[in-house]
N, C-alpha and C positions, 0 to 999 in steps of 0.2 A: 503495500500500500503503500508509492510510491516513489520510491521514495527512496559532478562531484566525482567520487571514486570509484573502478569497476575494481569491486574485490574480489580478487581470485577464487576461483572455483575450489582451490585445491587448497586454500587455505578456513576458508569461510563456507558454510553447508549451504545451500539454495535457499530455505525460510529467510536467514539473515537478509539477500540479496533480492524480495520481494521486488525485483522489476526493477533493481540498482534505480530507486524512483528518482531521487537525483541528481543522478546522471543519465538515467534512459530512458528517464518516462516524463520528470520537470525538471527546471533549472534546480538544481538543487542539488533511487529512492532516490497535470498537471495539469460584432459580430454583428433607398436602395431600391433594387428591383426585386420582385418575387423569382428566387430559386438560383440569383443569377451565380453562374459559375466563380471561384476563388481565383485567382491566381496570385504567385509565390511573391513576396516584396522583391523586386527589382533582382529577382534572382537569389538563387539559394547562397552566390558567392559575392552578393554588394558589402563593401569594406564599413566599418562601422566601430570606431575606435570606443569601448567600453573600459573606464577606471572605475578601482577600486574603491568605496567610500565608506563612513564607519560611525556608527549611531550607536548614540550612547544610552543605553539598554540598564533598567533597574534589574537586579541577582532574582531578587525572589518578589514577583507584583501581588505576594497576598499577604507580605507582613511590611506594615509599617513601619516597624519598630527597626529594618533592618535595611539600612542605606548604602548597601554595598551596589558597586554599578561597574561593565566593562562594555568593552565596544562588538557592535555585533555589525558583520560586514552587509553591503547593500548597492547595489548596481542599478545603475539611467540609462531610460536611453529617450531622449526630447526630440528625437530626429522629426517625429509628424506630429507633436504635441500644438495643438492651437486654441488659443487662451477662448477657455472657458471648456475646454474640451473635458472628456472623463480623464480618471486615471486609473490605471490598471495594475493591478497587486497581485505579481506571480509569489506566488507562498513557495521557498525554497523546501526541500524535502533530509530525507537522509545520508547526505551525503554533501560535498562538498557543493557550491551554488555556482551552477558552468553559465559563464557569459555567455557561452553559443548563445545561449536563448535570447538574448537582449541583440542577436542579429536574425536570427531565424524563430519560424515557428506561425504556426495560424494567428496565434493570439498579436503580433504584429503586421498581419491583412487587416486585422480589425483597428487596428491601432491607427492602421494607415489610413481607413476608414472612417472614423470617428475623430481621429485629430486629438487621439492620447496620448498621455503620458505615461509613460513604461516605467515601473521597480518593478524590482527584485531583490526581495531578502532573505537571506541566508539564515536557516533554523537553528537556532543553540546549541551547543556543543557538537553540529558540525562541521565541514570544511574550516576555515582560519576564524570562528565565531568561538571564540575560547569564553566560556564563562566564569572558570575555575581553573585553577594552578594543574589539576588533575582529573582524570575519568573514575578515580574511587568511588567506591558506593557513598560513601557521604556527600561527594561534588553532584554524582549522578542524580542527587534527591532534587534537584532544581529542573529537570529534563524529564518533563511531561508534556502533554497536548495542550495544556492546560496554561502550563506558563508559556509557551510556545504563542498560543494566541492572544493571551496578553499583551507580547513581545510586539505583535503583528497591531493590536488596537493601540499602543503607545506609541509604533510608530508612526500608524498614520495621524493620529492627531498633532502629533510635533512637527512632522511633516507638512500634515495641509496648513498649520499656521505660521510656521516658516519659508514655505514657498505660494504663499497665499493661495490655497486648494483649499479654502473651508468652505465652499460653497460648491465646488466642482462633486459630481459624483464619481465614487470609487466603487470598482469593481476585480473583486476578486477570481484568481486565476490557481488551478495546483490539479496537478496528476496522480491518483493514485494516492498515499497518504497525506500528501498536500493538498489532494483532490477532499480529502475528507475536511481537512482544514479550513479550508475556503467554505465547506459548506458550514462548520461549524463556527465559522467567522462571523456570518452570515447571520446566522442563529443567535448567538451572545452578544453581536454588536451592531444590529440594526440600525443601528445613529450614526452608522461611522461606514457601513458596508452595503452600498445600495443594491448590490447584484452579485451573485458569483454563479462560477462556472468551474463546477466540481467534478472532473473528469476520471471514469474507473478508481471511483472512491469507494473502499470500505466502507460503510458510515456502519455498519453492526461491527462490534468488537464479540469474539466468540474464542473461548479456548480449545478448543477441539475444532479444524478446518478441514476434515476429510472430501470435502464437497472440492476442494480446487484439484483436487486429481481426479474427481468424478468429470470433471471440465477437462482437463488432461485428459482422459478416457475418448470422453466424445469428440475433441477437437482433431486427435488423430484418427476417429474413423472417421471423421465428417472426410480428413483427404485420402483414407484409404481404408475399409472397412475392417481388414486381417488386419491393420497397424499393432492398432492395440494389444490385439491378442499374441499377436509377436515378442510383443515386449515384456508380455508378463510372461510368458511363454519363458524367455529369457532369464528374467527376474527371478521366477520359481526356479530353474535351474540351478541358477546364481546360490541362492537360497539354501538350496541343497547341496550344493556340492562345500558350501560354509561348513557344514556339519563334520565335515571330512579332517582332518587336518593333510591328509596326505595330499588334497588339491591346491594347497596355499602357491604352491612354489607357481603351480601354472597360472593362477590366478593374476599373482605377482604380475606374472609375463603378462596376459595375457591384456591386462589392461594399463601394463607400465605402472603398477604402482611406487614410490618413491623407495620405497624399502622394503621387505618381502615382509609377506601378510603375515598378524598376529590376531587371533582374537582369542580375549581372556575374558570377555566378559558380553554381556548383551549390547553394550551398549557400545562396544567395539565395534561388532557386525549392523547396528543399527546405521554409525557414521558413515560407514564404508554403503551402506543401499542407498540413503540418503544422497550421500554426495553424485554416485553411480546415477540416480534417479534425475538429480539435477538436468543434468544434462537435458534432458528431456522435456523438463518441465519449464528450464528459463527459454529455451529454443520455443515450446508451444507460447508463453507468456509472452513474448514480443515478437511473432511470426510477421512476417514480410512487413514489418515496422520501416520506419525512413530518418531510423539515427542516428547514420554515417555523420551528418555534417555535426554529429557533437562530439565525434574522433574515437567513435564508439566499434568494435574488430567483431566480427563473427553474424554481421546481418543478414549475409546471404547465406546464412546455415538457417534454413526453415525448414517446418515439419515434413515439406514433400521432399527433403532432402533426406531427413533420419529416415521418413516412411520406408524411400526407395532403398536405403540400404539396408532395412529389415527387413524386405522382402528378396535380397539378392540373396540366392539359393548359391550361386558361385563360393562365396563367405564363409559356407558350412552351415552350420545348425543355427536356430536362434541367438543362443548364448552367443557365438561367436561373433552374431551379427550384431549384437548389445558391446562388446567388447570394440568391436569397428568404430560403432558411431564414441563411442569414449575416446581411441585414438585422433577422430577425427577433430573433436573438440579443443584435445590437446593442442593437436600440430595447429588449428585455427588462432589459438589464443597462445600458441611459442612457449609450450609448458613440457616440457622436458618429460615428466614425469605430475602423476597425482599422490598429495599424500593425504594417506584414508588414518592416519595415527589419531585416534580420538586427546591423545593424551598431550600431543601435537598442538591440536586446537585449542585445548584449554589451555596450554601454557603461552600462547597468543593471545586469548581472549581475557587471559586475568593480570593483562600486563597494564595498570592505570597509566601510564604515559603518552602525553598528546603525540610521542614518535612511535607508540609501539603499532605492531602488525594489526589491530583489531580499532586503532581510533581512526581509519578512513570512516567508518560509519559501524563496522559489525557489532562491536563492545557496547555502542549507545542505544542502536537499533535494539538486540536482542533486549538490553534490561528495559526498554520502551514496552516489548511484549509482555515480559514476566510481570511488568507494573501496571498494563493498561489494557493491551490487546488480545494476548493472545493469538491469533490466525496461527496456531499450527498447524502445518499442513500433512496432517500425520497418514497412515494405511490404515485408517481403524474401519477403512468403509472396501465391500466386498465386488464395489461398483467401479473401481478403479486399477490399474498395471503393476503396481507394484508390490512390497509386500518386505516389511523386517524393520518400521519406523515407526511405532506405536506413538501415543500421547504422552506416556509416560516417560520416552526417550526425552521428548522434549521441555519435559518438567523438571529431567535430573538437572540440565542445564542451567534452571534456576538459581538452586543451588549450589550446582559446582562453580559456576563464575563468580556469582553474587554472595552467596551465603545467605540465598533470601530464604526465608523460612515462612512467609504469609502467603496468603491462600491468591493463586491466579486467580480463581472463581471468582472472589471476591471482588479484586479489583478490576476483572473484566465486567461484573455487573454495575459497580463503580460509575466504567466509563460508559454502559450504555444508558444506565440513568441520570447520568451530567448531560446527553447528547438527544437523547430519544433514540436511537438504533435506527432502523427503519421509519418510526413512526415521528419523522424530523416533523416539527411546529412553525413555519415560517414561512417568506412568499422569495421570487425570483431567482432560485437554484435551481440552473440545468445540470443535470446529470447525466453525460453521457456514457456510453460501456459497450464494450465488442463483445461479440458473442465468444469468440476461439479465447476470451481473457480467462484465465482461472477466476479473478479478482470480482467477476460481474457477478459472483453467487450471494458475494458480500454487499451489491450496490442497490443500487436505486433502479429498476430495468422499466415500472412501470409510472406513470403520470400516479401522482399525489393527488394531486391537484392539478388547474391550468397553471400555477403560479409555481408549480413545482415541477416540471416537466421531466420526464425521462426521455434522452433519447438512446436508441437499444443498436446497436449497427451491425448486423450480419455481416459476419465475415473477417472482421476484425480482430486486433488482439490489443493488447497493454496502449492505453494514450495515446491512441491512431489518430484519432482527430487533433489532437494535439501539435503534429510534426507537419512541417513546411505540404505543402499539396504537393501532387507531381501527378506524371499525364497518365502513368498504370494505375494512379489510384480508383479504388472499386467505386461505380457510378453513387452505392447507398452509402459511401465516405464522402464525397462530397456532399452530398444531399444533408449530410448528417451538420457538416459546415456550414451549408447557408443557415438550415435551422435556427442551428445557435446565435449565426449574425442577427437574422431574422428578431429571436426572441429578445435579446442583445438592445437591437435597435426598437423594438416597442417598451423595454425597459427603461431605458436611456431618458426616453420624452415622459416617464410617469411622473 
């Protein structure tokens, strides 16, 4: 849900790397005539010099008593801003906040359009938005949704009355868990946020997310009906031959792992399916996506690509053909090798330093889950490919990084009775969500209301409407663009 830096597959497990929102889904783990066609601002490669800039952000916006402040980063772009025009608030995600977007991207046709003004702000404790000396569990206690939007309503009030916007309307912008933000922006701060446009937004938080491999499931036989069954085909093999020790060595081989295979415990062979599965599941989550121009490597590996090598009989057996698309992944992303070491991971994830291997986003993201969200995206359901990554795999993780010892339950009900879940209270939130998205099980897919609009796009995956237009895009992706202009601009004049 969202939500900067692409972190390694081989170092960080696919939950962590929800759609790297971001980096590949918002800046950041994001709107005349009737129906008239988009096109791209003056080309997907017009120059457009973006500096860095730094607002001065309260530590914690719900205790008075405590005046600690640091600077949180923030990107313009005034290129088509005309006085009295809107302005437009892309909510950065989990990861680092990529300027690409302040030169590309839909939400700047509409910019171009309307005669806005563009930010972009970087969410707490990621990319260079240091709040704290440290990522400890005690710095980490300031890194919620919750202060997050705070951060986002304090800016733009200092904002609109320092660059005289108290009168202009602001519209929110976020993909994916930014995509939730913006609606939840929306929601809390009415006075401040005339519209957003909440993009493959989670808005339910839920601990147990077995439904996005059930979307997994069907996304690969939508392009190939055997896909699926290939893969668990595969999987189960995989599965079984774990039990073995005498298979480790080939295993090793057979999928390059970084050091020859050990499992001592469940939770050993849990990481090692997990990360295995990844593959799989980030290729379905941003299928024929248009990322490239944010310097994003492996786009043209999409599902008709894994399908067809699951189905080449040349390859050998399934498993084999499960091992292929693993290699292929490697050599795409220049990884030598994958390392499946559970023990590996947590010695990078329990590293508090804003240089260690887990502060590009994984270290904040995951303890975000264990405090708020939840979306584990586990095998607990019998509807989906894979199979050895229970709920509870994802629970020890809790623990083992954090030392959290309180109930996820709790505070996933927490966040859905701060937010509404589904049953959001408020007017001008479009929601849009691709069908091939895992992410749409958790979103908004149908109208609320007229003031609450779903729109649903077949055929799409992760913040497609999102990314720059181009001439292969599917006729109901564009269609899905004007929409939003469309609703966009009757908002605009209310």
């Amino acid at each position: 849900m969202a939500f900067a830096c692409e972190l390694s597959q081989n170092i960080l497990p696919l939950f962590i790397i929800i759609a790297l929102l971001s980096l590949l889904c918002v800046p950041g783990e994001a709107a005349f005539s009737r129906f008239l066609r988009f096109r791209s601002v003056s080309g997907s490669s017009w120059k457009y010099t973006v500096d860095e800039n730094w607002f001065v952000q309260r530590l914690d916006h719900f205790n008075g008593a405590d005046s600690r402040v640091w600077k949180q980063r923030y990107f313009v772009n005034d290129r088509f801003y005309r006085p009295g025009g809107p302005v437009f608030l892309m909510i950065g995600g989990e990861g680092p906040a990529n300027p690409s977007w302040m030169r590309n991207g839909t939400w700047l046709t509409y910019a171009e359009k309307f005669g806005a003004l563009c930010l972009l702000l970087e969410h707490r404790f990621y990319g260079k938005s240091h709040p704290t000396e440290d990522l400890s569990p005690e710095s980490l206690r300031f890194l919620s949704s919750r202060q997050a939007l705070a951060d986002l309503a304090h800016f733009r009030r200092v904002t609109a009355t320092s660059r005289g916007l108290t009168n202009n309307k602001w519209v929110a912008f976020g993909g994916s868990y930014p995509g939730s933000l913006a609606a939840w922006l929306r929601l809390k701060y009415p006075h401040l946020i005339h519209a957003s446009v909440a993009t493959s937004a989670p808005v339910y938080a839920t601990v147990n997310f077995p439904e996005y491999l059930e979307v997994v499931w069907r996304s690969l036989a939508a392009e190939t009906p055997e896909c699926p069954l290939l893969v668990k085909e595969a999987s189960d093999t995989l599965i079984a031959r774990l039990k073995d020790p005498r298979t480790y060595d080939n295993i090793t081989k057979d999928f390059r792992l970084c050091s020859k295979l050990q499992i001592q415990s469940d939770v050993d062979s849990a990481y090692l399916l997990e990360t295995l599965a990844g593959n799989f599941m980030d290729v379905v989550q941003y299928n024929e996506d248009n990322r490239a121009f944010e310097g994003v490597v492996g786009t043209n590996i999409t599902m008709k690509v894994l399908c067809r090598l699951m189905g080449d009989t040349t390859l050998g057996e399934p498993y084999h053909r499960y091992a292929a698309v693993a290699r292929l992944l490697q050599d795409t992303f220049s990884q030598s090798c994958t390392d499946v070491q559970y023990q590996h991971y947590l010695q990078d994830m329990r590293n508090i330093s804003w240089s260690g291997a887990g502060a590009g986003g994984g270290r904040q993201w995951v303890y975000q889950t264990c405090t708020e969200f939840g979306f584990y995206q586990s095998t607990d359901s019998p509807n989906q490919p894979f199979g050895g990554f229970p709920l509870p795999y994802y629970l020890q993780q809790c623990m083992d990084i954090y030392n959290l010892t309180s109930s996820v339950t709790d505070a996933v009900q927490q966040t859905n009775e701060e937010y509404g879940g589904y049953d959001i209270r408020t007017t001008r939130i479009i929601f849009p969500n691709g069908s091939i998205d895992p992410w749409h099980a958790l979103g908004v897919t149908r109208n609320i209301t007229n003031d609450l609009p779903a729109v649903f796009i077949k055929g799409t995956a992760h913040c497609a409407n999102m990314y720059p237009a181009r001439a292969e895009d599917l006729p109901q992706l564009t269609l899905a663009r004007d929409q939003i202009f469309l609703l966009l601009q009757k908002w605009l004049k209310e």
